[in-house]
C-alpha positions in Angstrom: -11.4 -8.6 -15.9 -11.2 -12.2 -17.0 -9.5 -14.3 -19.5 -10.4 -16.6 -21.9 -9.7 -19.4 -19.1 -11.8 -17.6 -16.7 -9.3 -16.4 -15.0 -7.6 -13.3 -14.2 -4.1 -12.6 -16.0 -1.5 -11.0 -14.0 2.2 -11.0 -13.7 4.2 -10.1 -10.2 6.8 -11.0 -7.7 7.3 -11.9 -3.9 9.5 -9.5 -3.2 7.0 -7.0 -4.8 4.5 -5.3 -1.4 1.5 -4.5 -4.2 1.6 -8.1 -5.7 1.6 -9.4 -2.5 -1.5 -6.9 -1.7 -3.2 -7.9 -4.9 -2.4 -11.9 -4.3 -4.0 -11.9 -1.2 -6.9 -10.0 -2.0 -8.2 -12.1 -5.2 -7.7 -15.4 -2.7 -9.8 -13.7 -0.1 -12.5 -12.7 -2.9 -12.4 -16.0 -4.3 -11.3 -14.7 -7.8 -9.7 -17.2 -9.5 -6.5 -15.9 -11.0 -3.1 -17.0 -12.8 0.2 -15.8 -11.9 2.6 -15.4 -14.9 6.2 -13.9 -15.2 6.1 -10.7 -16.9 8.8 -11.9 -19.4 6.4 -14.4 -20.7 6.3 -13.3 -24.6 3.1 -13.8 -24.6 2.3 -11.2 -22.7 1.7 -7.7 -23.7 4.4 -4.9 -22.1 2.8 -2.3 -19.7 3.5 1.7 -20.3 5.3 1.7 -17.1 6.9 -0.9 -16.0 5.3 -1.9 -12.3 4.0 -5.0 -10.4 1.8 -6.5 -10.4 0.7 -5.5 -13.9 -2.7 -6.7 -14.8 -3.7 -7.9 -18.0 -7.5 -7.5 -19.6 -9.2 -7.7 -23.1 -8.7 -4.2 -24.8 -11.4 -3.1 -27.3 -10.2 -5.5 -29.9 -10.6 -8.2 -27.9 -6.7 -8.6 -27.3 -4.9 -8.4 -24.1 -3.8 -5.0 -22.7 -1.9 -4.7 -19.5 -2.7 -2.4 -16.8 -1.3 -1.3 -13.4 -1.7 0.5 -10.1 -3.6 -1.6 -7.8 -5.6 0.7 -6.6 -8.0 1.2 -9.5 -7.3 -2.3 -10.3 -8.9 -2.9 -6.5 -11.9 -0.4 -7.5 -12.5 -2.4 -10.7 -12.7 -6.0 -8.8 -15.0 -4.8 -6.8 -17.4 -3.9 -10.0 -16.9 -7.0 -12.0 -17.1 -9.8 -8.8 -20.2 -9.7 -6.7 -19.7 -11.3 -2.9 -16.9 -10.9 0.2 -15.8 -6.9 -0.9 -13.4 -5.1 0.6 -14.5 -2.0 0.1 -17.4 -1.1 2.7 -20.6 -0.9 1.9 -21.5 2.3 3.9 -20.0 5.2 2.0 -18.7 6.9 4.9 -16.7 4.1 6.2 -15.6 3.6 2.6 -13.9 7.0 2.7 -12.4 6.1 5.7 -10.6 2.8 4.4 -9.5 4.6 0.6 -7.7 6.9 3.3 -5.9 4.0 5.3 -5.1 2.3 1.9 -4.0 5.5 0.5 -1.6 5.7 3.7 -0.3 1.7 3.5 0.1 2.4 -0.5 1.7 5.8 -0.6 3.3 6.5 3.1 3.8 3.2 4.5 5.9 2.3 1.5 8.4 5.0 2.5 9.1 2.5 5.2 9.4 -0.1 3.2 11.5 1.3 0.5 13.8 3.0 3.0 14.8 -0.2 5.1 15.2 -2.2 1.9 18.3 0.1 0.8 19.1 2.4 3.3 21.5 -0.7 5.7 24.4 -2.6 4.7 22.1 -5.5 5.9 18.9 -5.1 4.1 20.8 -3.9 1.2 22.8 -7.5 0.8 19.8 -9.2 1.5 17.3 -7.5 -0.9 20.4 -7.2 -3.6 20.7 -11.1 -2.6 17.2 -13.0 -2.7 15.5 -10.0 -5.0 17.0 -10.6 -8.2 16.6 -15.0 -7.4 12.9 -14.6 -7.8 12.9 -14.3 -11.7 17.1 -15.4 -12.2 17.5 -18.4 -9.9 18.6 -20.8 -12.7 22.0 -19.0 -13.3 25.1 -19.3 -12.2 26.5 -17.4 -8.8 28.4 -14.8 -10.9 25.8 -13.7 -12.9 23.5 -13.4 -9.7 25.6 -11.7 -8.0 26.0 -9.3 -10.6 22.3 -8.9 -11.3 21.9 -8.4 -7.7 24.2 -5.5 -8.1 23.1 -3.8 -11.2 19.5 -3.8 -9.1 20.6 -2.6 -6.0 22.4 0.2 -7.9 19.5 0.7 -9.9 17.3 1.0 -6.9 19.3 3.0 -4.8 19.4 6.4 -6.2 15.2 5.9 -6.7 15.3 6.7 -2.7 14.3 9.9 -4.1 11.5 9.0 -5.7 9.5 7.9 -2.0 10.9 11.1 0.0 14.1 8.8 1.6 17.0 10.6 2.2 19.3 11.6 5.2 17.0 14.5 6.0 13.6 12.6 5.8 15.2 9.3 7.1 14.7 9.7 10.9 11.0 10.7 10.4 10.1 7.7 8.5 11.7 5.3 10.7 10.0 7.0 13.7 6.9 6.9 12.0 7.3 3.2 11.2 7.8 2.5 15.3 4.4 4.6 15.7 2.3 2.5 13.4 3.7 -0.8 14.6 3.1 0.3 18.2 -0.6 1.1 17.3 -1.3 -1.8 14.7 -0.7 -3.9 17.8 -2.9 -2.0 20.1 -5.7 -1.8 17.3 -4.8 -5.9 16.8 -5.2 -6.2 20.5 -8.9 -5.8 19.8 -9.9 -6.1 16.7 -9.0 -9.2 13.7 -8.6 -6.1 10.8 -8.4 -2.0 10.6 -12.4 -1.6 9.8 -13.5 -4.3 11.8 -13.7 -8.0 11.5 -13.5 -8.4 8.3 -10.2 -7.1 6.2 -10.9 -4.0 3.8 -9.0 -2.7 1.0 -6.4 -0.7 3.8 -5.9 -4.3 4.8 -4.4 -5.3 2.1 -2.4 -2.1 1.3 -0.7 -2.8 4.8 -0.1 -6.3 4.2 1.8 -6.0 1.3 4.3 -3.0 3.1 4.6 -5.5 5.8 5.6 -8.4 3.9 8.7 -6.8 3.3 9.3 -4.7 6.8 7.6 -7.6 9.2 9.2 -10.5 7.4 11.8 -9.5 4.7 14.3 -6.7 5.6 16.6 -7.9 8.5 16.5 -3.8 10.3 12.7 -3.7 10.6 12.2 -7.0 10.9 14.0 -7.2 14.5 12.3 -4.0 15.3 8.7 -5.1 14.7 9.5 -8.4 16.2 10.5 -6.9 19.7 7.5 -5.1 19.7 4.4 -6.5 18.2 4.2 -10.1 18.0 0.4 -9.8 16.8 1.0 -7.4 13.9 3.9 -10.0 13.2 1.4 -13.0 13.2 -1.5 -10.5 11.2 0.9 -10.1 8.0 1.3 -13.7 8.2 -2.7 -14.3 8.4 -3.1 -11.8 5.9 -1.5 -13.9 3.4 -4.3 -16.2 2.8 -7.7 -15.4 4.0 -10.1 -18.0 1.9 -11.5 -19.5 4.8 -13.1 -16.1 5.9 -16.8 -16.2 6.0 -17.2 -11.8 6.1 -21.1 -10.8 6.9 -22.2 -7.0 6.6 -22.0 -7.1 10.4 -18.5 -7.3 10.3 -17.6 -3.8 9.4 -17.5 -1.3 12.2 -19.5 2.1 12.7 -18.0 5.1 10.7 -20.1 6.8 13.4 -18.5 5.2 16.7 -14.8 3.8 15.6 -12.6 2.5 18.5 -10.1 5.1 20.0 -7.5 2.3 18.5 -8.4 3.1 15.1 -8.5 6.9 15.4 -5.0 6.7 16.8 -3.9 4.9 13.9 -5.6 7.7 11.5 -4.1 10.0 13.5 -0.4 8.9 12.4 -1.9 9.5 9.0 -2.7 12.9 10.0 0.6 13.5 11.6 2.6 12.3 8.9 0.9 11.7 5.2 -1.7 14.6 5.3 1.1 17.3 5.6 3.2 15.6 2.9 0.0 15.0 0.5 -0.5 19.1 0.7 2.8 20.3 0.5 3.7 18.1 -2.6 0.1 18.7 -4.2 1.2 22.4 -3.9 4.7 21.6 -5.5 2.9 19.9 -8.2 0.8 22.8 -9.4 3.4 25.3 -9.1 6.1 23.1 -11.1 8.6 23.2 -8.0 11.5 21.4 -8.1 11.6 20.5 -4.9 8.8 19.8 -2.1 10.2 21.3 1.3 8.1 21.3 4.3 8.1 20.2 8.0 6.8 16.7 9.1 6.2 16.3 12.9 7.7 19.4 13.1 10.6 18.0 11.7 12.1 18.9 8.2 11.0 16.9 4.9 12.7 17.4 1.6 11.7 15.2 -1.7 11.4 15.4 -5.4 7.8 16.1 -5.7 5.5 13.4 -7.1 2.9 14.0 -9.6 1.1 10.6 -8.8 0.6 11.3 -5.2 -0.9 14.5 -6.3 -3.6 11.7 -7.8 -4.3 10.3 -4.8 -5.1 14.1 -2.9 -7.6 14.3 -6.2 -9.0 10.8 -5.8 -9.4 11.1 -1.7 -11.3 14.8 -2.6 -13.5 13.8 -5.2 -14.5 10.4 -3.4 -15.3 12.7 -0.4 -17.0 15.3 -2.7 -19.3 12.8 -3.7 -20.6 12.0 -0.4 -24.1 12.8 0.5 -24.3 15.5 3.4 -25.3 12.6 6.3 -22.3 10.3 5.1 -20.4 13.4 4.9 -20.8 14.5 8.5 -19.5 11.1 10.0 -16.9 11.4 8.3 -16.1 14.6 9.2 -17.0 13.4 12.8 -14.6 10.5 12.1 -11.6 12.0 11.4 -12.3 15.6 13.8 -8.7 15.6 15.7 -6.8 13.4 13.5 -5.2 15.5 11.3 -6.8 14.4 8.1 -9.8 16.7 8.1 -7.4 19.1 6.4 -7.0 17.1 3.3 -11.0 18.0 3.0 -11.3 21.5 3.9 -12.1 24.3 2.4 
């Protein structure tokens, strides 16, 4: 996935949690990269307009882009030998594309909900947002391209699952997994052990913007979990890390910190990965289930429908050994329902 200069091509922003996943995953691999604005002419446009967007030779030889950071993560991990962040061990590789699955796909819930749902984070994110790519204008024309975002942004609450009935069960959700980060942190330098994994990194870049961004979660977190506050700040640049295979943890003896933490994924993601999956196939317009036994209403997703395919088939492809530790793993959690049957 390289350029002609060696390097790889991609174009993102700060204020975006994926760049920010996908930034600090190439430093910790070592990858050499360069960071362009996506309104560089030079650059190709993606099909869908998301960051980061990636940008590789096509078949002729010219430059195509490419997003969702996922399989971009998968396809790293294929082209650059040395310090993955994928495990090794197949069963503790399923493990971590669950937790990464949950930072990329629940997690940002949080993220997406604090940014617009306050008067606070709204005038902050409408404020700095638009000054990453428009700095060099003058006040009025900020100001009004931090409006036009904001009101472009706004209504896309739908999109993640925020609204006033889901609200209160993503902000309690986001208090659970702070509460247990910091337990798990209390123990251990990253989720799989002591060296950071793929659900690392998918984390990180949600908690860029709740730990250290948006004024409402920002005080929360601060008040409670001043280790997962200095993690996302570690997390930023890990080149100095020297990972072994030793590193990772047992899929077949993982801490009671660790199962807690897949338990919130149990509690809150595997219900909502089900229900819209089922909403997907039947052409609903509308997913409605309960969420810790709460009601959850949301304009069903077709990509997260993806991800229930992705997590199966990785898990389908296990051998029968790797797939009873992971069954072992996640007994009690919650998640073993996304695999049954």
């Amino acid at each position: 996935m390289q350029t002609a200069t060696d390097r790889v091509l991609l174009s993102g922003a700060p204020g975006s949690p994926y760049t920010r996943k996908m930034l600090a995953l190439l430093r910790y691999r070592h990858i050499p990269y360069s960071l362009r604005s996506r309104d560089d002419p030079r650059l190709p446009p993606a099909k869908v307009a998301l960051l980061p967007t990636f940008y590789v030779p096509g078949p002729d030889g010219q430059l195509t882009a490419i997003t969702d950071s996922t399989p971009i993560l998968r396809r790293l991990e294929r082209e650059h030998a040395g310090r993955e962040a994928r495990p090794s061990d197949p069963a503790l590789a399923l493990i971590d594309a669950l937790l990464e699955d949950f930072g990329d796909e629940w997690l940002t819930k949080a993220m997406f909900h604090y940014h617009w749902a306050y008067a606070d984070d709204i005038a902050k994110a409408a404020g700095v947002l638009p000054a990453f790519t428009r700095a060099r204008t003058p006040d009025d024309q900020l100001q009004a391209a931090g409006k036009a975002f904001a009101d472009r942004q706004i209504p896309r609450l739908r999109y993640v699952g925020s609204n006033a009935v889901t609200g209160p069960v993503i902000e309690a959700s986001y208090v659970r997994f702070v509460d247990l980060m910091e337990a798990h942190l209390r123990d251990h330098r990253f989720l799989l052990g002591a060296r950071p994994s793929a659900a690392d990194f998918a984390c990180y870049g949600q908690l860029t913007q709740l730990v250290h961004f948006d004024p409402t979660p920002m005080v929360l977190t601060h008040a409670r979990a001043h280790r997962l506050a200095a993690w996302v700040m570690l997390m930023e640049d890990l080149t100095g890390e020297e990972p072994t295979e030793a590193d990772w943890l047992d899929a077949g003896a993982l801490p009671a910190t660790l199962k807690a933490l897949l338990g919130e994924a149990g509690r809150t993601y595997a219900p909502l990965l089900l229900a819209n999956a089922a909403a997907v196939a039947s052409g609903a317009s509308e997913v409605a289930t309960e969420i810790d036994g709460k009601p959850w209403t949301m304009q069903p997703f077709a990509y997260q429908a993806k991800c229930l395919t992705w997590l199966r088939e990785e898990y389908a492809a296990l051998g029968e050994r790797d797939r009873a530790k992971v069954d072992a793993a996640l007994a009690g959690t919650g998640c073993e329902v996304l695999f049954a049957g």
